[in-house]
C-alpha positions as CSV (number, residue, x, y, z in Angstrom):
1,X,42.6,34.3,-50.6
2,X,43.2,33.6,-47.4
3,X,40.8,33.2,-44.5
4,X,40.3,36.3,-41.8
5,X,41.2,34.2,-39.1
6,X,44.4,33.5,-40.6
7,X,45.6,36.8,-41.4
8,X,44.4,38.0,-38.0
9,X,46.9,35.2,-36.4
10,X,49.8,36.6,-38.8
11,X,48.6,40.5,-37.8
12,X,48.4,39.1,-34.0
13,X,52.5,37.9,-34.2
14,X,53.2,41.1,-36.0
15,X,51.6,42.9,-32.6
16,X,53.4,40.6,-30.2
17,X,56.9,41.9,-32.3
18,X,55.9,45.3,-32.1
19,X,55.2,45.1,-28.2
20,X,58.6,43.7,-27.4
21,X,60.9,46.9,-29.8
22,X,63.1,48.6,-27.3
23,X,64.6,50.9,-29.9
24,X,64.1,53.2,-32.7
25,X,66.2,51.0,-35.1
26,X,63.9,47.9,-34.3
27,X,60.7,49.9,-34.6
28,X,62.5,51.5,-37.9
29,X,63.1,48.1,-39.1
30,X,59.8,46.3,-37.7
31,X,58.0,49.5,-40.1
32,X,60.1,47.4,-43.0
33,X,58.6,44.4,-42.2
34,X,55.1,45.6,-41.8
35,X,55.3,47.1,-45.3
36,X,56.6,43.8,-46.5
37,X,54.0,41.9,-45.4
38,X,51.5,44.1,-46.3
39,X,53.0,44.7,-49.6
40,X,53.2,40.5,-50.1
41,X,48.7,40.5,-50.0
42,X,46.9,40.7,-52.7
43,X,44.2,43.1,-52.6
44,X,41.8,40.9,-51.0
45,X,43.6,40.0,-48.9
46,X,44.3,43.3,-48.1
47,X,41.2,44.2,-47.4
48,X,40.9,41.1,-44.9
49,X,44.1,42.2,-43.6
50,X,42.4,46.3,-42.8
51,X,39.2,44.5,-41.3
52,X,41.2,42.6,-39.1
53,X,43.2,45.5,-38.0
54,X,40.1,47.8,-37.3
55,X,38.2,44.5,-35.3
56,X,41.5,43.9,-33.2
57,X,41.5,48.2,-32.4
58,X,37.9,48.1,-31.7
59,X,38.7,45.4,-29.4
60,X,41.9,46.8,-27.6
61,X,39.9,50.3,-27.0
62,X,37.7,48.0,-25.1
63,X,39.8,46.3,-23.4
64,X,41.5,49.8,-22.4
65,X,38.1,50.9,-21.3
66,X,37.3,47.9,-18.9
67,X,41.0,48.7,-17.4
68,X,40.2,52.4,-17.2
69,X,36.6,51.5,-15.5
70,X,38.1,48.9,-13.1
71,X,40.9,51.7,-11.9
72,X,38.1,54.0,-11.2
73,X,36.3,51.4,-9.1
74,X,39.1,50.8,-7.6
75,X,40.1,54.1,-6.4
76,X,36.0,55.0,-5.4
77,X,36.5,52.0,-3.0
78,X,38.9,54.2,-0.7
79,X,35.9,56.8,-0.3
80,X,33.1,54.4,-1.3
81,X,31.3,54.4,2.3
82,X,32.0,58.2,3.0
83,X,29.4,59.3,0.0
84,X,26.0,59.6,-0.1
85,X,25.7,57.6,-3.4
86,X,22.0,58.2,-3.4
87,X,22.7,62.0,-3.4
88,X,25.1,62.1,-6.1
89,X,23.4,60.3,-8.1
90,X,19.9,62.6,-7.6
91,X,21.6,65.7,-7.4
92,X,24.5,65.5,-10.1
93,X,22.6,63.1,-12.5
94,X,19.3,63.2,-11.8
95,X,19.1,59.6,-11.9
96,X,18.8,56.9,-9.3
97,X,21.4,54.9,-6.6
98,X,20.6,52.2,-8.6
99,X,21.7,53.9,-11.7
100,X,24.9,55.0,-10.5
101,X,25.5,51.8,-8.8
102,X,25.6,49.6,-11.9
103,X,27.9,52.0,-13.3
104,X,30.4,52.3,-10.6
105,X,30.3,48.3,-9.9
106,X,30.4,47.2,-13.6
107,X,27.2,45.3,-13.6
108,X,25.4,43.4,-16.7
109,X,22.1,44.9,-17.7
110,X,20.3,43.0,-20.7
111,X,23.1,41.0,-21.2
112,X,25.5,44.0,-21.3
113,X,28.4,45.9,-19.1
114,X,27.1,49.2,-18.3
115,X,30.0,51.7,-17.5
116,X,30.2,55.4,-17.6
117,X,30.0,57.7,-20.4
118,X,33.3,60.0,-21.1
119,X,30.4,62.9,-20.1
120,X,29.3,60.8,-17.0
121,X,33.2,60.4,-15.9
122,X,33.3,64.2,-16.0
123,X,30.1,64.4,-14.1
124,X,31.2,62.1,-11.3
125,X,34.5,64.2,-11.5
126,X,32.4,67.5,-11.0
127,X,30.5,65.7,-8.5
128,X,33.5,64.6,-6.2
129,X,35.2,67.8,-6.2
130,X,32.1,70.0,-5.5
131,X,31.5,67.8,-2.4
132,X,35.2,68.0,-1.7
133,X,34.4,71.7,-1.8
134,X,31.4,72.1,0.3
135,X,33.2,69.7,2.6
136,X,36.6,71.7,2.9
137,X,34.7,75.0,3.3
138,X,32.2,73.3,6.4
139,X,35.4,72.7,8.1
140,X,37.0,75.9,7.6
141,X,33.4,77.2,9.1
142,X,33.6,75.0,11.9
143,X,37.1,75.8,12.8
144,X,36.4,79.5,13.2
145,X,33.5,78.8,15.4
């Protein structure tokens, strides 16, 4: 049987193949290959094979999520010092600046990233455009003054 960490390496070159196809015969023909090669493990191996796969998704879902939560600090930055962070976070999560400050900049608690929940991104979303809101209709107010 061979080891995990050598059927992750062959399962890694397979990726780095599959990220270069340009075309629906290479991806029909790289489908071939990837039946081949799974059909050329025994069923041990197989098994190594399937663990591999699910630890390399668990880590590219992670990966996609740090990109996702960088982008969305990035983008806060343009409107970072125009909010009341301390607000938002009392009044749409009932939680501390503190709180929502470790979220928005990324930061390690116990040893750990903190990010947003999918339920806290649609919170802050909520939270942005109800202040955008309030905001626009102040002005509209003011203008007819």
């Amino acid at each position: 049987m061979a080891n995990y960490e050598k059927l992750n390496n062959e399962l890694e070159q397979m990726k780095a193949k599959f990220m270069v196809l340009s075309s629906g015969e290479e991806e029909r023909e790289f489908r071939e290959e990837m039946e081949a090669f799974v059909a050329s493990k025994s069923t041990e191996d197989r098994k190594v094979l399937a663990k591999a796969f699910i630890d390399g998704a668990a880590k590219a879902c992670e990966q996609a999520e740090k990109v996702y939560d960088d982008t969305l600090r990035a983008y806060l930055d343009g409107i970072y010092e125009s909010i009341s962070w301390s607000y938002v976070a009392r009044h749409y999560f009932g939680k501390s600046r503190s709180w929502l400050s470790q979220r928005i900049n990324g930061l390690k608690i116990r040893n750990k990233e903190v990010q947003f929940t999918a339920d806290e991104k649609k919170i802050l979303l909520n939270a942005l455009l109800d202040l955008s809101n309030n905001i626009k209709r102040t002005a509209l107010v003011i203008e007819h003054l």
